[in-house]
N, C-alpha and C positions, 0 to 999 in steps of 0.2 A: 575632257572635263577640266576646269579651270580650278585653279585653287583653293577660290572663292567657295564655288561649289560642293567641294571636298571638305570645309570647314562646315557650311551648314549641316550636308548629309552625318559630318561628326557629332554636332549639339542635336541633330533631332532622334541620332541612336543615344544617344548618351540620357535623354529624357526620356526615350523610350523605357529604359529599363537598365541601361549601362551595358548596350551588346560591345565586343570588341572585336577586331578582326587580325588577322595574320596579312604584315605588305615586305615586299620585298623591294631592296634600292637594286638598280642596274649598275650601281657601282661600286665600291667600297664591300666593307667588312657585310656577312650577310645580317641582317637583325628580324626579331619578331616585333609586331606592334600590339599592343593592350592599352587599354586602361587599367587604372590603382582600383581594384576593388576592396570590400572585407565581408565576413560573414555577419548579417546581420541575420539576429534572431527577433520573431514574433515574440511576444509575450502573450497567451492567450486568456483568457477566463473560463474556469472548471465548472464554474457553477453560476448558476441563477442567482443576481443581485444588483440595488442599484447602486450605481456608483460615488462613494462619498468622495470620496480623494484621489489626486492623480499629483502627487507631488514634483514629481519631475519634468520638466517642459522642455523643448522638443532643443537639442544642443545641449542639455544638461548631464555634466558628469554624475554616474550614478554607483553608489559604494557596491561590493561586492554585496552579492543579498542582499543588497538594498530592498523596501518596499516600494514600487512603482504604481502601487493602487491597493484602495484599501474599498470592499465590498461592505454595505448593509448586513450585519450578521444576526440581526434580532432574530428569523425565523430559525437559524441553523440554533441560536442559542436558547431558545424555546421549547423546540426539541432535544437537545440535550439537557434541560430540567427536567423536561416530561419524563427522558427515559433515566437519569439520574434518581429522579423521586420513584420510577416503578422499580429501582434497582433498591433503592432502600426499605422500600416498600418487603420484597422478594428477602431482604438480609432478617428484618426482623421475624418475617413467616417461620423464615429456617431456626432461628434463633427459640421460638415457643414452640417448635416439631421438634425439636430434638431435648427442649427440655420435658414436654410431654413422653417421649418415649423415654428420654431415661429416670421418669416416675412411675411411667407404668412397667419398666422395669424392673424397676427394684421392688414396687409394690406387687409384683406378679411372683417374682421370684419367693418372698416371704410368703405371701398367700400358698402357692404350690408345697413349700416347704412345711406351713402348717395344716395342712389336708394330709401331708403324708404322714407327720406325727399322727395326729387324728386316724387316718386309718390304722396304720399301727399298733393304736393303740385299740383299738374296736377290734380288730383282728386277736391280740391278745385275751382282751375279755372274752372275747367269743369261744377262744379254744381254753380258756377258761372253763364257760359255761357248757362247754361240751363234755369236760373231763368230769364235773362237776352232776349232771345229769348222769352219765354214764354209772359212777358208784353209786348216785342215790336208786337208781335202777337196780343194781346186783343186791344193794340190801330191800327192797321192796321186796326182790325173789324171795330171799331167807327169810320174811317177814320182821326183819328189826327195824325196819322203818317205814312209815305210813303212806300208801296210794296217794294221799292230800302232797304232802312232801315232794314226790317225785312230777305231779302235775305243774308244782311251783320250778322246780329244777327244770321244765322242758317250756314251762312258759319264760324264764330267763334265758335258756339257751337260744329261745326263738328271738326273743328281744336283740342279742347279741349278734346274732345273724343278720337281724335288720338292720342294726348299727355299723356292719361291717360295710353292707350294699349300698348302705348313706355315705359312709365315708368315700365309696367307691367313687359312688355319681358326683361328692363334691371336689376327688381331685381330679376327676376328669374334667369339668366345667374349669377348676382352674388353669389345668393343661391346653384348653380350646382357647384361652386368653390370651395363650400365645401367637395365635391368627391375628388378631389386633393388632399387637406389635409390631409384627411382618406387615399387615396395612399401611402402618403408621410409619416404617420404614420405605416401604414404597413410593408414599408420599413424600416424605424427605428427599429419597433419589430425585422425584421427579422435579420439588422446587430447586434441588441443585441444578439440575439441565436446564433448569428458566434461567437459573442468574447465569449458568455459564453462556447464555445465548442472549442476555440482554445484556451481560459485559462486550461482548463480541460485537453486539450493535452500538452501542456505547461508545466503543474504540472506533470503529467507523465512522462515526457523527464526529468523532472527535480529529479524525483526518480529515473530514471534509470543509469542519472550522475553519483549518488553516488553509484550506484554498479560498479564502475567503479575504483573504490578506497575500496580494502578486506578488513574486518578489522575482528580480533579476537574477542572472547568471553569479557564479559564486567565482566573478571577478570582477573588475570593475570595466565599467563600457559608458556610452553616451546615446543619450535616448536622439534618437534620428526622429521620428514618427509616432505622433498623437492620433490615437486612433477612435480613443473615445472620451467624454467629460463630464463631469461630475454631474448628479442627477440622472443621468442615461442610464436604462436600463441595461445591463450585461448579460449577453446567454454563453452557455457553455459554446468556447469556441469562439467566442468574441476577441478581435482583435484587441489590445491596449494600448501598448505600444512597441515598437520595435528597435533594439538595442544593438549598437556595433563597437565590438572589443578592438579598443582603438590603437591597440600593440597587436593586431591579428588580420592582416593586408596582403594582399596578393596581384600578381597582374597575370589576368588572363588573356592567352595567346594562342592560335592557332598554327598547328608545324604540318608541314607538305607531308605526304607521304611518303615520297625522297629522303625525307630528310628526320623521319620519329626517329628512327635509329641511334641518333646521337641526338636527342632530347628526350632521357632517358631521364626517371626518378632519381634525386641525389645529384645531379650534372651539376655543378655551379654555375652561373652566370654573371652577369654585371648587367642593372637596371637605371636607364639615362631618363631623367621625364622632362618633359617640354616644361615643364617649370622653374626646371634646376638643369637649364642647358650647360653642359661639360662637367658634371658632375654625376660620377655614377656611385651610386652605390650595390653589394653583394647582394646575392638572391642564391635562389636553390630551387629548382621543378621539386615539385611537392606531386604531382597528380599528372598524368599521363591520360586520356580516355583510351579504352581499349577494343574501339568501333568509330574507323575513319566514319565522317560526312561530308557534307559536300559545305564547301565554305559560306558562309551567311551572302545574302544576297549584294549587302551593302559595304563593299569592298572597293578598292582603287580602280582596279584596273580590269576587263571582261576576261585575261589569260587568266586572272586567280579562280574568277569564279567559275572557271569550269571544271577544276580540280580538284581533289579531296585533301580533308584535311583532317588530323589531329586536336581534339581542345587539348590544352593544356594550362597545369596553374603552377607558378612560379612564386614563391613564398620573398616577401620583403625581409632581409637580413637586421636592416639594420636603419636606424633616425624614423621607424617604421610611425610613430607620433606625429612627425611634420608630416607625412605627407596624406593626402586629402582625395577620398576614395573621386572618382572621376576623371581624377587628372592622367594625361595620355603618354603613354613612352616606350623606350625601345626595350628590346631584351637582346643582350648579347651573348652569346657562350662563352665560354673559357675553355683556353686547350691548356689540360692540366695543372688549373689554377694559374697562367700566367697569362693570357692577354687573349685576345680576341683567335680563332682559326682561321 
């Protein structure tokens, strides 16, 4: 296979998806090959709306938390009235339950308090009128006082009796007034458990506002990928667009199974790229996979691809800005920080 060749097969993985592979030279210092990749993040959409704004265009630097899209919130903010107004609604219910109980409060207690005078005081008369009966009786016996007399003495005693049984029945009626209260307490509980559950939905609606308004990683990046445009409708899960933290690059490379042993996590390196030939800059393996495979199909030469191999990601040290996710280059090791093994 000609050189020629070896270049196309590199631009049609590179569109593919930016696969890279692991080559070895027959001569010289050993190296790995990759391409410069970085983590690009989706941005998705949480919720149902159409799209007003997509500020950022595709290559545009984007602030930390930046906004990248901004949703139609009319319906989310319609419903947070609805349930705002049933929340205000639920504060003044509580507001006239609680001043009703504590009138029927106070007005129960005084009532109570004045039935007990009231019997008390018919209790008094009563053993009044009994004391009262009783000697006009003993002188009826001796004869010093008149049969007429003592009829009126036992029709007062009966009166005071009935008085005592009146007063009875009305502190009991005001004592069963106290069940009201306890109703009216009840109901009070219960409209607290409404606000407390229509706060709690409240807060919710009021979370979901804010996804209503996309905002990027709380760093800054560059929008790669427009995914969707203003007017379109967004569903939960809708792509927007996708962002790559342009200090956060890597080149992925595949290692022999021979040879993972010494391409260990933390190894330094030195990274050469066909762009910047004779010029390397630092690196460091970041990521190690820990389940050989077998090396991707589209590789230099048939002895690689019958081998297993290692992925591996190797972290850009350093000018990590200049350089530009796709481009192709070597990875070197380092034998204890000073030059190639």
């Amino acid at each position: 296979m000609n050189r020629r060749a070896v270049l196309a097969i590199v631009a049609l993985v590179l569109a593919a998806g930016g696969a890279v592979w692991f080559a070895r030279r027959p001569r010289g210092p050993a190296y790995y090959t990759g391409f410069v990749e970085g983590e690009e993040r989706v941005l998705r959409s949480e919720v149902t709306g159409r799209v007003l704004e997509v500020p950022y265009a595709e290559g545009a630097a984007v602030p930390a938390d930046g906004i990248v899209a901004r949703l139609d919130e009319q319906d989310i903010q319609a419903r947070l009235a609805s349930k705002q107004h049933e929340l205000n609604v639920l504060d003044a219910d509580i507001r006239t339950q609680e001043e009703r109980i504590t009138l029927t409060q106070t007005t129960w207690q005084r009532d109570v308090s004045a039935r007990r005078a009231e019997l008390e005081q018919a209790e008094a008369g009563s053993r009044l009128a009994e004391r009262t009966y009783t000697r006009e009786e003993a002188l009826v016996r001796t004869g010093i006082s008149p049969a007429q007399t003592l009829d009126d003495r036992r029709a007062a005693r009966d009166q005071a009796r009935s008085g005592v049984e009146r007063a009875r029945e009305m502190l009991a009626r005001s004592e069963a007034e106290q069940r009201t209260i306890t109703l009216a307490q009840q109901e009070l509980a219960s409209l607290h458990a409404k606000r407390e559950l229509t706060t709690a939905q409240l807060g919710e609606l009021r979370v979901t506002e804010t996804k209503y308004t996309i905002r990027a990683p709380a760093t800054p990046t560059v929008v790669q990928t427009q995914f969707i445009w203003p007017g379109e409708l967004a569903q939960p899960g809708a792509a927007i667009v996708s962002v790559l933290d342009p200090t956060d690059k890597y080149v992925q490379v595949y290692v022999p199974v021979p040879e993972v042993g010494s391409f260990h996590v933390g190894r330094r390196v030195e990274i050469e790229l066909d762009s910047r030939p004779g010029q390397r800059v630092p690196g460091e393996v970041e990521f190690v996979a820990d389940k050989a495979t077998f090396t991707p199909e589209k590789i230099e030469t048939r002895s690689d691809r019958l081998g297993q191999v290692y992925r591996a990601k190797v972290r850009v040290l350093r000018d990590v800005e200049r350089l530009q996710p796709g481009t192709e280059g070597n990875v070197y090791l380092l034998r204890d920080g000073t030059g190639p093994p």
